[in-house]
MDAnalysis code that builds the backbone (N, CA, C; Angstrom):
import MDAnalysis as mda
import numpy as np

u = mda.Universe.empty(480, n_residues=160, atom_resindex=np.repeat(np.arange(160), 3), trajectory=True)
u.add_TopologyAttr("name", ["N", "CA", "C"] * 160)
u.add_TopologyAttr("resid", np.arange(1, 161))
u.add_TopologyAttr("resname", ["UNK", "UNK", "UNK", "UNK", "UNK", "UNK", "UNK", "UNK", "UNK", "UNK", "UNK", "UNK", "UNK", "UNK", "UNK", "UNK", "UNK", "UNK", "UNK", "UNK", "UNK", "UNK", "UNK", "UNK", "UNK", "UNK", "UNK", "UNK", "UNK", "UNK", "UNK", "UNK", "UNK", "UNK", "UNK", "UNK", "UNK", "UNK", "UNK", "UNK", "UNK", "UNK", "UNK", "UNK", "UNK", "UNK", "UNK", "UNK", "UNK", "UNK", "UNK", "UNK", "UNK", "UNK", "UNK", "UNK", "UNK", "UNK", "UNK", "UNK", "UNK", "UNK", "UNK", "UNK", "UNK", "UNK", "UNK", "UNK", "UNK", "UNK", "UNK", "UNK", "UNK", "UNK", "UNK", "UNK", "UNK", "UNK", "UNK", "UNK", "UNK", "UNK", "UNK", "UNK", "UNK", "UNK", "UNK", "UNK", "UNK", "UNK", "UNK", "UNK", "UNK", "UNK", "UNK", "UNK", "UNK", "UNK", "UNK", "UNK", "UNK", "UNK", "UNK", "UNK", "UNK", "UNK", "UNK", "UNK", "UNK", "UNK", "UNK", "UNK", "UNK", "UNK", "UNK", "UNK", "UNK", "UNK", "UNK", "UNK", "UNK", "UNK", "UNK", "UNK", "UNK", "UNK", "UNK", "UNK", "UNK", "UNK", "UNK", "UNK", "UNK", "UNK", "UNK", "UNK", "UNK", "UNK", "UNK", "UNK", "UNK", "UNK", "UNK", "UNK", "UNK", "UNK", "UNK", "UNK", "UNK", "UNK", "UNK", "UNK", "UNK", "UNK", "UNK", "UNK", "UNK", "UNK", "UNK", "UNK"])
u.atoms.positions = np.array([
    [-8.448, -23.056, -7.196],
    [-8.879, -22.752, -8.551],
    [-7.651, -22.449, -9.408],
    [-7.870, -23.150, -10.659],
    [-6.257, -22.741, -11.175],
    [-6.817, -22.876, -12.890],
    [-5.529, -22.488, -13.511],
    [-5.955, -22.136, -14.987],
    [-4.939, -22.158, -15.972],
    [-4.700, -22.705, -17.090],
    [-3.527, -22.652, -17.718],
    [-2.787, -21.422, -17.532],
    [-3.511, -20.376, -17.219],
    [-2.496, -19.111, -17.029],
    [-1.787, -19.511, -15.748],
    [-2.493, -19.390, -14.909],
    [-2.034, -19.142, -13.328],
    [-0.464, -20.318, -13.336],
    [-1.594, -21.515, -14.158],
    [-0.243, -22.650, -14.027],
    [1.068, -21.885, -14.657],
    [1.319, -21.465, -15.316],
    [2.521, -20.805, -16.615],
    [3.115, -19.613, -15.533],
    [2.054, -18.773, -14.953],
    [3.306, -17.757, -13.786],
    [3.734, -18.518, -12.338],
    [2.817, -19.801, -12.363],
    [3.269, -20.438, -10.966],
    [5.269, -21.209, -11.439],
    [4.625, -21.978, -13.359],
    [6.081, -22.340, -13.505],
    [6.987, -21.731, -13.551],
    [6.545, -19.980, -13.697],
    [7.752, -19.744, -14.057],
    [8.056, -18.643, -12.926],
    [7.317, -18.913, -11.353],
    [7.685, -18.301, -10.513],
    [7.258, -16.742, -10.618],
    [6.526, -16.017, -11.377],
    [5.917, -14.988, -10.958],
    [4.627, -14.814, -10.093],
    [4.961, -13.186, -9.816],
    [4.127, -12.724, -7.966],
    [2.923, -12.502, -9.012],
    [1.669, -13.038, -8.319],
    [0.567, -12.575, -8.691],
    [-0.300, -13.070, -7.215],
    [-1.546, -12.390, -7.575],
    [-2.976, -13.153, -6.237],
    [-4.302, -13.115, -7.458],
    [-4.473, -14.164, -6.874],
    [-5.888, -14.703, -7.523],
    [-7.206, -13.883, -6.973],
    [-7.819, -13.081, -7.449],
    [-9.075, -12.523, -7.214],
    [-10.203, -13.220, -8.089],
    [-11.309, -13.867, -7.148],
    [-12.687, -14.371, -7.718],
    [-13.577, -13.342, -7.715],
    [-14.734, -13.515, -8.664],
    [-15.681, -12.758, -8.778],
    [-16.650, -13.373, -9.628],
    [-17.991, -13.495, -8.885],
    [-19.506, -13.760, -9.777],
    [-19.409, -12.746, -11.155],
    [-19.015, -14.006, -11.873],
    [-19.203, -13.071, -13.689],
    [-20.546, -13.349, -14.197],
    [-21.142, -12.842, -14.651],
    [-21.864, -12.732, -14.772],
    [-22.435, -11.896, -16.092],
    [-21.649, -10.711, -16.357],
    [-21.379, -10.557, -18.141],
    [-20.068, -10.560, -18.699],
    [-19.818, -10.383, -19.609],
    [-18.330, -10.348, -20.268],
    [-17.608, -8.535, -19.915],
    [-16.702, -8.350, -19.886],
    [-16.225, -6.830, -20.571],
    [-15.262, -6.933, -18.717],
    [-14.444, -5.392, -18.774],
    [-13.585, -5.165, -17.848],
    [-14.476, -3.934, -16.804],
    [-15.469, -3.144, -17.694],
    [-16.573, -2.772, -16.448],
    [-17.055, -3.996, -15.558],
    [-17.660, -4.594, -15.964],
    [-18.051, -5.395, -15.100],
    [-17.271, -5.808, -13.949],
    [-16.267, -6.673, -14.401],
    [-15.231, -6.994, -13.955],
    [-14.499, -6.415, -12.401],
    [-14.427, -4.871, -13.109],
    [-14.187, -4.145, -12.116],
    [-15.015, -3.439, -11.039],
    [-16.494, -3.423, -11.367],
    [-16.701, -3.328, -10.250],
    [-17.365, -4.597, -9.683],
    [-17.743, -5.878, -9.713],
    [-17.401, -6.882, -8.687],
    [-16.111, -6.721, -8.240],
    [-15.159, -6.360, -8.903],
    [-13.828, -6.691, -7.565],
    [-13.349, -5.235, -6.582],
    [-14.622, -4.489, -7.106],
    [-14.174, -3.317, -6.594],
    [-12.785, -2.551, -7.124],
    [-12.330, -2.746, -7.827],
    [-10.890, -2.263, -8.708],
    [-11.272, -1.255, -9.357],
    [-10.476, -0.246, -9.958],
    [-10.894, 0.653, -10.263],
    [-10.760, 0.698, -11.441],
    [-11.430, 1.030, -12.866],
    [-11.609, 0.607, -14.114],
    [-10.235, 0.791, -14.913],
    [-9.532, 1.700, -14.311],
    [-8.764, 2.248, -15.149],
    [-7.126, 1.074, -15.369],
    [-7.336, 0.901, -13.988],
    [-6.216, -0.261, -13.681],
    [-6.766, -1.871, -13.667],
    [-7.992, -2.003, -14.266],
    [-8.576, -3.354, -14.902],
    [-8.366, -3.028, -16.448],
    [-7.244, -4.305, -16.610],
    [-7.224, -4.837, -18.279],
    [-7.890, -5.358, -19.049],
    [-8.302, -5.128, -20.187],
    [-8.752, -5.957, -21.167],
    [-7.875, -6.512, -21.610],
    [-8.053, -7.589, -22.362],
    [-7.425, -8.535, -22.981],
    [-7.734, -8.672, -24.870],
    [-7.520, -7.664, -25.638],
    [-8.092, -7.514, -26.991],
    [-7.103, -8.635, -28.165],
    [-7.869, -9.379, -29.267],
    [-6.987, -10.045, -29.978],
    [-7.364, -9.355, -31.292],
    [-6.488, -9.562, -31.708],
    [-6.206, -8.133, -33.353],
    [-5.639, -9.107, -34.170],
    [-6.493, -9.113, -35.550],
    [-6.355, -9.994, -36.542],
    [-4.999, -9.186, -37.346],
    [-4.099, -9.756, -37.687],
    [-2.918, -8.964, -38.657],
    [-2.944, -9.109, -40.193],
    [-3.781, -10.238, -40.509],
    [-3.720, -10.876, -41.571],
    [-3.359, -11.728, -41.790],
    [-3.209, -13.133, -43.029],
    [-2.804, -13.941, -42.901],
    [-2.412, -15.043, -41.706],
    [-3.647, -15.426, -41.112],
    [-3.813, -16.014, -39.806],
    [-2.814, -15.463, -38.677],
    [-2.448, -14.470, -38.654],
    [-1.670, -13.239, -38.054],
    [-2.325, -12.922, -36.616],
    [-2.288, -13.020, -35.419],
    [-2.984, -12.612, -34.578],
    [-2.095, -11.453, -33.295],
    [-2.567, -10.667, -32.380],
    [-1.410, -10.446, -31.760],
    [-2.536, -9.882, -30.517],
    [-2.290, -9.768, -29.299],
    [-2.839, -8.988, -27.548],
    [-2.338, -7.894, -28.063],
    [-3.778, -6.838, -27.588],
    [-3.562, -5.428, -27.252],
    [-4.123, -5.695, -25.719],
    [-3.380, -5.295, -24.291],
    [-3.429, -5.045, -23.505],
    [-3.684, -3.292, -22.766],
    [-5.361, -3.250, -22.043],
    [-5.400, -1.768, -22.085],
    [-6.311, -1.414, -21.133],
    [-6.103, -0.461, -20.252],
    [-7.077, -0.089, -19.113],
    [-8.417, -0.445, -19.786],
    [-9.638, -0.526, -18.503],
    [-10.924, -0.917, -19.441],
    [-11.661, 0.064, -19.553],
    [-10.972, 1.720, -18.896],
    [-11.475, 2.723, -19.382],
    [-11.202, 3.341, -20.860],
    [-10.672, 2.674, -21.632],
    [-9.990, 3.038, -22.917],
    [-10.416, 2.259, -23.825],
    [-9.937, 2.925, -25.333],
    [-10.501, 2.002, -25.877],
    [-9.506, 1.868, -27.114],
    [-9.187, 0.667, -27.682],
    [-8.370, 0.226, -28.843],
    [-7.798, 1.200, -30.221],
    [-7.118, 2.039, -30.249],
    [-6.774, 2.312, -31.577],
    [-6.203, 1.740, -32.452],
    [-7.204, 0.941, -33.195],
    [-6.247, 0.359, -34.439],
    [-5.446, 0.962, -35.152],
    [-5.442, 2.377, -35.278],
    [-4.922, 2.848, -36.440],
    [-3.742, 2.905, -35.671],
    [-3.370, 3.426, -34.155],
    [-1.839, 3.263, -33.297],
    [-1.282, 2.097, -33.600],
    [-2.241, 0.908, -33.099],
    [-1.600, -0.318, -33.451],
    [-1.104, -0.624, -34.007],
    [-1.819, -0.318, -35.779],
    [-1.256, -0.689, -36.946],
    [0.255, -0.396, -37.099],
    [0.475, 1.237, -36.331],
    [1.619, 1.914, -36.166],
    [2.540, 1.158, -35.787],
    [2.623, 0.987, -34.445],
    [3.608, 0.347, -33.553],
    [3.739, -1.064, -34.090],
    [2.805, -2.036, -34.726],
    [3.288, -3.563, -35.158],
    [3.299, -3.113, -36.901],
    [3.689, -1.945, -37.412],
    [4.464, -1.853, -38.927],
    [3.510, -2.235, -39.900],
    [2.198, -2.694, -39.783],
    [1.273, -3.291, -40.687],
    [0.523, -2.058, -41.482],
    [-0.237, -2.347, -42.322],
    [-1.050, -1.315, -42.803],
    [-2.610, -1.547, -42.131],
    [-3.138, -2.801, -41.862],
    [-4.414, -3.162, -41.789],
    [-4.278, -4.431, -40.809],
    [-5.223, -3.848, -39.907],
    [-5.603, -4.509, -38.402],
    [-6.615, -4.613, -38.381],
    [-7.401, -5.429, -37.724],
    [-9.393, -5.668, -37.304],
    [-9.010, -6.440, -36.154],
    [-10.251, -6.158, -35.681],
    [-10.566, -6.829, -34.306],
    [-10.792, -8.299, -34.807],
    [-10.215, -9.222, -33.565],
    [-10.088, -11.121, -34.039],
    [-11.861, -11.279, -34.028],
    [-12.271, -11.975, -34.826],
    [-13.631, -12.878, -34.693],
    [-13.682, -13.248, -33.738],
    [-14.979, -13.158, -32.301],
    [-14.853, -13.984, -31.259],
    [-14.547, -15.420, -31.488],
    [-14.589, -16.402, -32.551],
    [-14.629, -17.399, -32.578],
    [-12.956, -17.786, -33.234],
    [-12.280, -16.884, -33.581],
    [-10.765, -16.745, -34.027],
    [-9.688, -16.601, -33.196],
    [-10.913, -15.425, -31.789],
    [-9.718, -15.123, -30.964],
    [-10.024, -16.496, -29.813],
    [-10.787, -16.899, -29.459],
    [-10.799, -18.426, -28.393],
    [-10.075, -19.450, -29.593],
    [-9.895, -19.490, -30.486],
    [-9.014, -20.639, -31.053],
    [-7.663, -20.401, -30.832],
    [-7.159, -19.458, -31.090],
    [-5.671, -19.040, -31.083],
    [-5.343, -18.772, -29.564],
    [-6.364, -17.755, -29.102],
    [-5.764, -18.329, -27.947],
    [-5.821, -19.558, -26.326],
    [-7.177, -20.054, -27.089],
    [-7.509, -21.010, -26.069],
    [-8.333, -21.176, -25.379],
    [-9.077, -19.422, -25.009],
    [-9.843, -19.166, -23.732],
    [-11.100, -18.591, -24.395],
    [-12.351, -18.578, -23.551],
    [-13.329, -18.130, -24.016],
    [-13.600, -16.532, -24.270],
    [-13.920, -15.637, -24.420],
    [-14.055, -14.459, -24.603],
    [-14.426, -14.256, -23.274],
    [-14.036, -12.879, -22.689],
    [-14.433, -12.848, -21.403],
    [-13.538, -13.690, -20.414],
    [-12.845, -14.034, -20.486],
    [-11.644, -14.668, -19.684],
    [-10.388, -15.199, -20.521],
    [-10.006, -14.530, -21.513],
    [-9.150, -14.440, -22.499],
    [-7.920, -13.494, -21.577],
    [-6.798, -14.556, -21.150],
    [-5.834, -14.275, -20.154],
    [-4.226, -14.349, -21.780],
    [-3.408, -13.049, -21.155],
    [-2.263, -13.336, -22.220],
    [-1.450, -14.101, -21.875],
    [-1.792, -15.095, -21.249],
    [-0.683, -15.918, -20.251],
    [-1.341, -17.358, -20.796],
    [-0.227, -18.384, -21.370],
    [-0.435, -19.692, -21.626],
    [-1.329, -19.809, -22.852],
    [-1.116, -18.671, -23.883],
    [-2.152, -18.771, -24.811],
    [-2.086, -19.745, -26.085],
    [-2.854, -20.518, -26.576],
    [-2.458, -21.638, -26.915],
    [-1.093, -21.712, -28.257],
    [-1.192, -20.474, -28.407],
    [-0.185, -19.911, -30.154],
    [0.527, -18.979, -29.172],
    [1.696, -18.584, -29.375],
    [2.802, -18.142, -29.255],
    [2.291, -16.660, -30.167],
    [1.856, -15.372, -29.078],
    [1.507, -14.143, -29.984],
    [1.754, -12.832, -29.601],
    [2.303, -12.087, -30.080],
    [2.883, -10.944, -29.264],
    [2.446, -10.329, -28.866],
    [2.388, -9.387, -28.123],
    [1.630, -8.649, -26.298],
    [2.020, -7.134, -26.753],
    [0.803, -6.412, -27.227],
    [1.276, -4.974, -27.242],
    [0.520, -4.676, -26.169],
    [1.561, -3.321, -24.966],
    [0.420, -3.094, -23.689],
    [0.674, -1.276, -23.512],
    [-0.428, -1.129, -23.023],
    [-1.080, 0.747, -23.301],
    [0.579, 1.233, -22.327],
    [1.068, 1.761, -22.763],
    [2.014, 2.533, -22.206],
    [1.529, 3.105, -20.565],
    [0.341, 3.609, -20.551],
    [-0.071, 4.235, -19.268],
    [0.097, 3.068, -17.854],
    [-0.550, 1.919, -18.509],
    [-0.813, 0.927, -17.756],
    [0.557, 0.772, -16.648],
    [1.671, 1.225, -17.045],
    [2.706, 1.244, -15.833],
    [2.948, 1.950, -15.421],
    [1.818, 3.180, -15.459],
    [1.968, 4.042, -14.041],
    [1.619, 3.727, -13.366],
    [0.802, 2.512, -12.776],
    [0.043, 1.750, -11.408],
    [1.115, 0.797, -10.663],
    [0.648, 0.515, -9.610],
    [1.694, -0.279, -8.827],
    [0.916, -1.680, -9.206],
    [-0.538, -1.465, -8.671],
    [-0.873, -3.157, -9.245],
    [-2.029, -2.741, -9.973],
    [-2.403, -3.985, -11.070],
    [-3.383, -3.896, -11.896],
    [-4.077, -5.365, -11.690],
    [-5.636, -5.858, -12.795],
    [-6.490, -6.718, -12.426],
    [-6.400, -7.047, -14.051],
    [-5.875, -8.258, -14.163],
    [-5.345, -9.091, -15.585],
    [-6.345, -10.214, -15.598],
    [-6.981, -10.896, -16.688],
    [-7.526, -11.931, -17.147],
    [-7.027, -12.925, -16.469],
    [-7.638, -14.035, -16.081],
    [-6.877, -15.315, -15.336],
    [-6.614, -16.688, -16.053],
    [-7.419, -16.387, -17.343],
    [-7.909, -17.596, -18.298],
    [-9.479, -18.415, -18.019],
    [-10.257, -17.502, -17.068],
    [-11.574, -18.024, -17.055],
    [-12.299, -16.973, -16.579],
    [-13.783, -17.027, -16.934],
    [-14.325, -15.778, -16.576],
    [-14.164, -15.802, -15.359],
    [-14.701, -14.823, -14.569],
    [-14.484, -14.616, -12.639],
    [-13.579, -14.853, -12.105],
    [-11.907, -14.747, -13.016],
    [-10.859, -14.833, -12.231],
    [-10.239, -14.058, -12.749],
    [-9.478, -12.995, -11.653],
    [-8.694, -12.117, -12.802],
    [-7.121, -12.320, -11.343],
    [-6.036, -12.243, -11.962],
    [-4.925, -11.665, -11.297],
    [-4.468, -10.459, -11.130],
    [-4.126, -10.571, -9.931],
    [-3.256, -8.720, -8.903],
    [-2.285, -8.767, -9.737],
    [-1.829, -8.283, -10.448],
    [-0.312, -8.125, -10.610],
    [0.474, -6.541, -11.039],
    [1.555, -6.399, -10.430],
    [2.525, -5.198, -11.035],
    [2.564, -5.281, -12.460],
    [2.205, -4.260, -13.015],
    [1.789, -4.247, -14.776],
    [3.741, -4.359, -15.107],
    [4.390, -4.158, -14.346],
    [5.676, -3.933, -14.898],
    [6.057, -5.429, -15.137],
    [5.983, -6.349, -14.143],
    [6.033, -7.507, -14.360],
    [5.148, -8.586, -14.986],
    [3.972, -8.096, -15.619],
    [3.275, -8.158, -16.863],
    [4.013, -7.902, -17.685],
    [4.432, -6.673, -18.332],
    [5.257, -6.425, -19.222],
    [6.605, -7.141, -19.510],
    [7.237, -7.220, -18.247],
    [8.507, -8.275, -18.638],
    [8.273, -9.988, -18.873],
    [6.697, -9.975, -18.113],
    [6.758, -11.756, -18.161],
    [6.526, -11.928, -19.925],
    [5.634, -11.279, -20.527],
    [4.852, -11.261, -21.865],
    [5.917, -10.583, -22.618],
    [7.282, -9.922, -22.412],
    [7.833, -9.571, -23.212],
    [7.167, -8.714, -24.083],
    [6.679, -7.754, -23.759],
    [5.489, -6.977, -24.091],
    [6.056, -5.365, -24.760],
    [5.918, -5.344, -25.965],
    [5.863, -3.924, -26.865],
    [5.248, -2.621, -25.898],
    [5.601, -2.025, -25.278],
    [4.885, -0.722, -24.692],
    [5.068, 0.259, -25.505],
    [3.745, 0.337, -25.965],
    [3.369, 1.809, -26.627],
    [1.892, 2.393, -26.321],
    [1.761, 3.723, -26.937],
    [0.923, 4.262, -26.969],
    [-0.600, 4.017, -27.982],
    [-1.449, 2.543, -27.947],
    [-2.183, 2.122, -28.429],
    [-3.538, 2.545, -28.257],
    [-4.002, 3.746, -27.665],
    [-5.343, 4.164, -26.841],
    [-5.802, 5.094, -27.285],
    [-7.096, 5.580, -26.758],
    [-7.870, 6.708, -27.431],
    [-9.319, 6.501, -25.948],
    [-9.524, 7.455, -25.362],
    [-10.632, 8.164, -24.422],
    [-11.554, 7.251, -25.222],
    [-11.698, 7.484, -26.488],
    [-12.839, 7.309, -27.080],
    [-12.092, 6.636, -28.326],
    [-13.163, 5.775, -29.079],
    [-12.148, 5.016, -30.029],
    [-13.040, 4.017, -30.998],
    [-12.348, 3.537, -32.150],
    [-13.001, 2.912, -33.346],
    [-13.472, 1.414, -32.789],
    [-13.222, 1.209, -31.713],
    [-13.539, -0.388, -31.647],
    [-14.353, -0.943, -30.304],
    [-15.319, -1.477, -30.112],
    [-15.416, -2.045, -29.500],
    [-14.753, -2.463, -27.577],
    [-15.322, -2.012, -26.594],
    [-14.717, -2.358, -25.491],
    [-14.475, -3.582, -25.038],
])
């Protein structure tokens, strides 16, 4: 089973393992418990409208939930919204629910929850629903060239 993502860390030689799972709804609860993973170290994959066909990944445990107003912080903007499901599968390629930051069809920058690299391994989008990848969030972060900040909230304005 393979996926424009998987293909993009196979080219470029990063460690990951492929985990399957009967999907069956969308979101990173789910997710996590078919794979048995534990929610906190299963990612979502969020796309954030910037403006002006502006798009960018918030990467974030799936026990958490999106602060736009951090976001806005850390990428310098005044005004952020969550992408249109039908905005964020264009830009980046994949359907909602298996929206992987790897091989995304636009070139878009990767902000990821600061916490997320206190784990040794985490459970990342694969680019299709029921596939997610093992990987060291640290080497997430260096493959995606990825902004680490503090983007989260227990509880929060948006959508899981």
């Amino acid at each position: 089973m393979s996926t424009r993502a998987i293909q993009v860390l196979i080219q470029q030689n990063v460690s990951h393992e492929v985990i399957t799972y009967d999907h069956q709804e969308k979101g990173a609860v789910f997710a996590a418990k078919a794979t048995a993973f534990p929610l906190e170290q299963t990612i979502k994959t969020l796309v954030v409208e910037m403006g002006d066909n502006e798009y960018a990944l918030a990467l974030l445990p799936g026990n958490r939930q999106l602060s736009l107003k951090k976001l806005a912080k850390v990428l310098a903007i005044k005004k952020i919204s969550m992408a249109e499901e039908k905005d964020a599968e264009k830009v980046t390629g994949y359907l909602v629910g298996g929206i992987s930051p790897f091989g995304t069809r636009r070139s878009l920058p990767v902000i990821m929850e600061e916490d997320l690299l206190s784990f040794h391994q985490v459970l990342i989008n694969a680019g299709q629903r029921g596939i997610m990848l093992k990987m060291d969030p640290a080497v997430i972060a260096q493959t995606l060239n990825c902004t680490i900040a503090g983007i989260s909230d227990s509880t929060g304005e948006t959508r899981p």
